[in-house]
C-alpha positions as CSV (number, residue, x, y, z in Angstrom):
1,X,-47.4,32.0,-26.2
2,X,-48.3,30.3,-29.5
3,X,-45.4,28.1,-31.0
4,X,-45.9,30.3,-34.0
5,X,-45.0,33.8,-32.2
6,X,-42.0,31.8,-30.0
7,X,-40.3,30.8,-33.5
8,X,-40.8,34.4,-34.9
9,X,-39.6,35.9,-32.0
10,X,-36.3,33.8,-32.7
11,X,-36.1,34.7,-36.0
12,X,-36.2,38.5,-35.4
13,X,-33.8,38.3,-32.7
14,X,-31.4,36.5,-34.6
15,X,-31.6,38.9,-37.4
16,X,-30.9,41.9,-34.6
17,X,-27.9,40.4,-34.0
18,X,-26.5,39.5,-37.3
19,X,-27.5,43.5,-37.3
20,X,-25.1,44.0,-33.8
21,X,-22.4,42.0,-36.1
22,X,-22.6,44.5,-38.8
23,X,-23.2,47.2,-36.6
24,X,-19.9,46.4,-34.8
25,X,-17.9,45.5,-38.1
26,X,-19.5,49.5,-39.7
27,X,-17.8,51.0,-36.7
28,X,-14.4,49.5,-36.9
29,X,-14.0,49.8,-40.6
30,X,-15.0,53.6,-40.4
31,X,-12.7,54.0,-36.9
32,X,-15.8,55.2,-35.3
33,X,-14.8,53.2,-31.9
34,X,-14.0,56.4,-30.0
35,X,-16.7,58.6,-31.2
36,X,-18.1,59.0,-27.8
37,X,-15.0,59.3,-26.4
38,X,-14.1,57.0,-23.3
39,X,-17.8,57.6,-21.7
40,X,-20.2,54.5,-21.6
41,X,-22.7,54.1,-21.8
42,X,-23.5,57.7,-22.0
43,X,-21.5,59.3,-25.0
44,X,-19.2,62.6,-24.2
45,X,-21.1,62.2,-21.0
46,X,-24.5,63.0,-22.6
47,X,-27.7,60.5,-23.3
48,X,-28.1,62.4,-27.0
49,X,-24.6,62.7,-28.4
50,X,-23.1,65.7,-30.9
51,X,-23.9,65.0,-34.2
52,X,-21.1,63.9,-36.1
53,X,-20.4,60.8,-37.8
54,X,-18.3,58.9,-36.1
55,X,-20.7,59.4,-32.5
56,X,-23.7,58.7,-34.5
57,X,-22.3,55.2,-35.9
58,X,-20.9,54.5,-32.3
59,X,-24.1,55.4,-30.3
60,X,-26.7,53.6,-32.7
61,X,-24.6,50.3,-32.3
62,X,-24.7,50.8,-28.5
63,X,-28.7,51.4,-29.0
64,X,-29.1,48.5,-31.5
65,X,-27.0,46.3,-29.2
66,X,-29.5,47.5,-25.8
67,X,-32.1,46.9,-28.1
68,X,-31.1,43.1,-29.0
69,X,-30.0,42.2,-25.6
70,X,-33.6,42.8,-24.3
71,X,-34.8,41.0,-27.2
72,X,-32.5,38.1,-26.4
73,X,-33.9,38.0,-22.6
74,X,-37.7,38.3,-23.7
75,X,-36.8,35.3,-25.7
76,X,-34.7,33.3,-22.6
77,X,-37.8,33.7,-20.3
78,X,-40.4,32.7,-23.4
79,X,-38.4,29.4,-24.6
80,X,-38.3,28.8,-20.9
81,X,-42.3,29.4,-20.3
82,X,-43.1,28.0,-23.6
83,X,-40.2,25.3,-24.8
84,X,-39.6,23.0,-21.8
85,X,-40.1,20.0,-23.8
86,X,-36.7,21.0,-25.6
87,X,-34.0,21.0,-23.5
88,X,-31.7,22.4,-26.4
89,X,-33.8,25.2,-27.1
90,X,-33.4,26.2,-23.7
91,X,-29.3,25.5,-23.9
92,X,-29.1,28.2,-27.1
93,X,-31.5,30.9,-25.4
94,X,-29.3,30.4,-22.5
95,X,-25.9,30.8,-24.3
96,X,-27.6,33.9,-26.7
97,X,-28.6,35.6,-23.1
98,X,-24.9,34.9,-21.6
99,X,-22.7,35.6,-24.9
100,X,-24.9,38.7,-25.6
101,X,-24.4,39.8,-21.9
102,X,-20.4,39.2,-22.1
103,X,-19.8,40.8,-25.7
104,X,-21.8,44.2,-23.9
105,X,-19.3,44.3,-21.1
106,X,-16.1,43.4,-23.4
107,X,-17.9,46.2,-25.6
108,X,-17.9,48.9,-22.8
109,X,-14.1,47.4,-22.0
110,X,-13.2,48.1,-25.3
111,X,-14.1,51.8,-25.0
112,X,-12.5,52.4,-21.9
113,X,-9.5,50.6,-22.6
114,X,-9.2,52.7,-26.0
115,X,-9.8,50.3,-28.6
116,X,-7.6,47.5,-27.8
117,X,-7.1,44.9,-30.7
118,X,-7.2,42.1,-28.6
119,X,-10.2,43.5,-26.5
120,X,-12.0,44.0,-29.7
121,X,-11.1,40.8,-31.3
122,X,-12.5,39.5,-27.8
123,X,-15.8,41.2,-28.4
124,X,-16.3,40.3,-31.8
125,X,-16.0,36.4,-31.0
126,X,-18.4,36.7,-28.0
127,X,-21.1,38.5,-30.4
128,X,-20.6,35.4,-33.3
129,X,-21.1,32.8,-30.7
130,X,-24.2,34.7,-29.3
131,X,-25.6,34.8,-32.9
132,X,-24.6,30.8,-33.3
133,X,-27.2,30.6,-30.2
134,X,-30.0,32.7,-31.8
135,X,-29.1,30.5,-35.4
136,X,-29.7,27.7,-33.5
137,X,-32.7,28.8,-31.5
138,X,-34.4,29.5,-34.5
139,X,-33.5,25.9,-36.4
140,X,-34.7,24.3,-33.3
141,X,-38.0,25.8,-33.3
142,X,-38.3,25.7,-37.0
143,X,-37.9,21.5,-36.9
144,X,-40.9,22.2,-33.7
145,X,-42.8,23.3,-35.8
146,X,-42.4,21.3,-38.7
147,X,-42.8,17.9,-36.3
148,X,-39.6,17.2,-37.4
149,X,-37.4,14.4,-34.7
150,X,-33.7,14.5,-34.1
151,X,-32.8,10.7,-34.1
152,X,-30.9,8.9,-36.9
153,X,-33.0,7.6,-39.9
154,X,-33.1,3.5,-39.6
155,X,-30.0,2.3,-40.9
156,X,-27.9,5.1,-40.6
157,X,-24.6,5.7,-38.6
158,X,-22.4,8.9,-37.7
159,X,-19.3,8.2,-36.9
160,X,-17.2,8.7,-34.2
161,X,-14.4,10.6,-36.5
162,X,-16.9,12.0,-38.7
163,X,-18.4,13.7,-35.2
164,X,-14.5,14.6,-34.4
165,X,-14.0,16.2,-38.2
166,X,-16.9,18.3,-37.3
167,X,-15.8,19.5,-33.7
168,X,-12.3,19.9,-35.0
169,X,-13.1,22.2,-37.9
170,X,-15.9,24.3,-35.9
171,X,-13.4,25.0,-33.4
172,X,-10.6,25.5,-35.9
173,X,-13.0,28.3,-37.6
174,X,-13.7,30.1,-34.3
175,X,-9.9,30.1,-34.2
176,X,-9.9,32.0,-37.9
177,X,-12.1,33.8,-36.7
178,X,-10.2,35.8,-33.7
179,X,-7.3,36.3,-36.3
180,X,-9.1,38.1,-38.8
181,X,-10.5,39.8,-36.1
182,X,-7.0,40.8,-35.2
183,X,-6.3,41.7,-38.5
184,X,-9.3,44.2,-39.1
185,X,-8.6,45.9,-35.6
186,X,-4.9,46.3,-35.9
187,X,-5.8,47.9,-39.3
188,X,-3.1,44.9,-41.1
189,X,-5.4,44.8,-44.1
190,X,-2.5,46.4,-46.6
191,X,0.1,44.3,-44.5
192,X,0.1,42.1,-47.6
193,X,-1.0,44.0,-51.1
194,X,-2.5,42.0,-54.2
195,X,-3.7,38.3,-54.1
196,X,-3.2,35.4,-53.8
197,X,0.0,36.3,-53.5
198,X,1.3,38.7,-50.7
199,X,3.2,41.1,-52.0
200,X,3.9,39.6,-55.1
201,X,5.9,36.5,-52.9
202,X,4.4,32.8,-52.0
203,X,6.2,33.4,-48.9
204,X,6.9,37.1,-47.8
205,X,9.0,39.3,-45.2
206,X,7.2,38.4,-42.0
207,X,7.0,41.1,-40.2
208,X,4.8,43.7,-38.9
209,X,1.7,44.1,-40.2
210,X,2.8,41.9,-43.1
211,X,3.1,38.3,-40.6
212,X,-0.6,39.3,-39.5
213,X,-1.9,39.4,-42.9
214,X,-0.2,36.4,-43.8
215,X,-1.5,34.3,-41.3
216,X,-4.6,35.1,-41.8
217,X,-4.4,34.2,-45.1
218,X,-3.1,30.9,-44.7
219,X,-5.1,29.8,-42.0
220,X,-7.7,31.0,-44.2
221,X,-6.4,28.4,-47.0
222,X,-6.1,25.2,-44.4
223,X,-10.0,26.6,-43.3
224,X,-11.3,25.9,-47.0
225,X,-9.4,22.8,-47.1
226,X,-11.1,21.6,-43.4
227,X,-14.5,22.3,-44.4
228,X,-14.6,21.2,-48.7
229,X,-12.7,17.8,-46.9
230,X,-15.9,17.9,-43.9
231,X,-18.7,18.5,-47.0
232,X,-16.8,15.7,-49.1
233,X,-17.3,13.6,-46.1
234,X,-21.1,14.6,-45.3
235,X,-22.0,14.5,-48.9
236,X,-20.7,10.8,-49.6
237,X,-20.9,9.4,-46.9
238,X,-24.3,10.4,-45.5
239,X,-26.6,10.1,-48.8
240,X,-29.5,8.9,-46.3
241,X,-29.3,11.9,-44.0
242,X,-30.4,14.8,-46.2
243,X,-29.4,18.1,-44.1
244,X,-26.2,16.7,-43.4
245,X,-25.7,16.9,-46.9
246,X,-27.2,19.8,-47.7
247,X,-25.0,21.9,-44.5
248,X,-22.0,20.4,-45.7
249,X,-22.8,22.1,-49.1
250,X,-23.9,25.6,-47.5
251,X,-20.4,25.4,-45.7
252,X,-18.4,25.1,-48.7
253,X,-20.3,27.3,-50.6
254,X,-19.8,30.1,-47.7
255,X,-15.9,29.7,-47.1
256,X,-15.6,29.8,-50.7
257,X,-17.6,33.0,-50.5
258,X,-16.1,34.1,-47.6
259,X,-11.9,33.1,-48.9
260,X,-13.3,35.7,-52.2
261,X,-14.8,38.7,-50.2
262,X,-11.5,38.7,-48.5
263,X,-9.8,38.8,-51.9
264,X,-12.4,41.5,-52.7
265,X,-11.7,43.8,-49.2
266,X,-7.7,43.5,-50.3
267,X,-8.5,45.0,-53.9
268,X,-10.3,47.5,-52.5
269,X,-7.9,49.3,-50.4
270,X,-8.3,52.6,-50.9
271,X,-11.5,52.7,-51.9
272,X,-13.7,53.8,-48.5
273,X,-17.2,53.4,-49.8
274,X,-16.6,49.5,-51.7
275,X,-14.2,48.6,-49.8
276,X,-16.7,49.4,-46.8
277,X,-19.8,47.2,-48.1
278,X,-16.7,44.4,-49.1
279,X,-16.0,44.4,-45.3
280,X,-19.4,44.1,-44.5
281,X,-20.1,41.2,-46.5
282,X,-17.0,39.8,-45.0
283,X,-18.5,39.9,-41.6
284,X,-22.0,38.1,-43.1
285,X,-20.5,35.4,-44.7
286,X,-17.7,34.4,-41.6
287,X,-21.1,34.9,-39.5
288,X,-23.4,31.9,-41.4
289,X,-20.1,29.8,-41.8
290,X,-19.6,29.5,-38.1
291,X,-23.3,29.2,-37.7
292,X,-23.9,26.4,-40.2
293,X,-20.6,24.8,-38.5
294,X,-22.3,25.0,-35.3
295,X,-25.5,23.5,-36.6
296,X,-23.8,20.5,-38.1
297,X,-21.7,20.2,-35.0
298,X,-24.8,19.8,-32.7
299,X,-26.8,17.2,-35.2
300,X,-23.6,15.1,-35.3
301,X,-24.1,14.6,-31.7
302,X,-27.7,14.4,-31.6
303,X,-27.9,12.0,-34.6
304,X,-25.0,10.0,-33.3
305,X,-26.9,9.1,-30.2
306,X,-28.6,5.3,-29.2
């Protein structure tokens, strides 16, 4: 296999499963999780469901999740064939193959189990990290290609605690990332109306649905203050080591995004079909943050290496 077709398979694959995250996200926000009942992988025990809405959602996210998972093993065995000279292109292929194969069976839980919020929040996490795998798969054959090396520049040091910053604040994202989760499958969204402010109060009643929304919202707040403090860091303190700088920008620029859309999804209570495309652009933006974190987390070690 050409180096060429290996790096296009990589892309497509980890555009089919930024389509499984949206996929997923399109059937929780239109509470379309039981529409084939508690039957899987068949749907109301047959292989072509009833045609209503909330089936037809369900069963095309099952089909373009079967879809992506056999893309995701073509492209295990290929970087395997084809990429041995890159041991970390073999690493992400292998944790796309085994994230995508754990996110299926917490999907088929989630069914069973009717729905449950912690099950689903579960899923979604499992289905971000397989994406970070195919993200990176695809930067990793994208520098192949380019002849681009991994070592540090001449004259150039990471860090120890710049290395630590980054770890910290990927991991403290995948952490936001399993409370919003909770948040959108406990259906807390209106727990706290208007923003910034939750319910018109800096602090309100926690309780309920209300203490979920809050949470999120805060750990939201120390998120953008973890990652402008990480790009302040990258940016001024790396000047010789141009993607550093340039992923510590794209991560800023995304958790601003991402801190808005979630301003935008509270405003739009109410209204199903914007408030719908507001969640979905929620799920994009959380999606390239932790996958530009998880870039920046690898080169920190790579670049950081004698």
């Amino acid at each position: 296999m050409r180096a060429n077709t290996l790096k296009w398979l990589a892309y497509i694959t980890c555009i089919g499963m930024m389509l499984v995250l949206l996929n997923g996200a399109l059937v929780t926000k239109t509470g379309s999780g039981q529409g084939c009942g508690t039957d899987w992988p068949l749907c109301h025990g047959k292989f072509v469901p009833a045609y209503t809405i909330s089936s037809m959602i369900e069963y095309s996210h099952r089909a373009v999740s079967g879809l992506v998972g056999i893309l995701v093993l073509v492209l295990f065995i290929a970087v395997w064939k084809y990429a041995k000279d890159r041991k970390d292109a073999w690493w992400y292929a292998l944790t796309a193959l085994l994230f995508t194969f754990i996110q299926a069976i917490m999907g088929a839980l989630a069914v069973v189990l009717g729905q449950a919020p912690a099950v689903m929040a579960l899923h979604y996490g499992f289905s971000l990290i397989a994406f970070a795998g195919t993200l990176l798969l695809s930067i990793v054959l994208y520098r192949r290609s380019k002849g681009l090396g991994d070592k540090t520049p001449q004259g150039v040091v990471i860090t120890n605690w710049f290395r630590n910053l980054t770890w910290i604040v990927t991991l403290y994202s995948y952490m936001v990332v399993y409370v919003g989760a909770f948040v959108r499958h406990t259906e807390a969204y209106g727990g706290c109306q208007g923003w910034p402010l939750c319910n018109g109060e800096i602090i309100p009643t926690l309780q309920g649905t209300t203490l979920i929304a809050f949470v999120h919202r805060v750990a939201a707040l120390l998120l953008f203050i973890a990652v402008a403090a990480l790009a302040h860091f990258a940016y001024h303190n790396h000047k010789q080591i141009r993607e550093m700088r340039v992923a510590g920008i794209c991560a800023l620029m995304l958790v601003t995004a991402q801190i808005l859309s979630g301003a935008w999804v509270v405003f739009t209570l109410g209204n199903d079909n914007i408030g719908l495309f507001a969640g979905l652009l929620h799920t994009v933006l959380i999606a390239g943050l932790f996958g530009i974190l998880c870039y920046m987390s690898v080169r920190v070690w790579q670049l950081g290496k004698r």
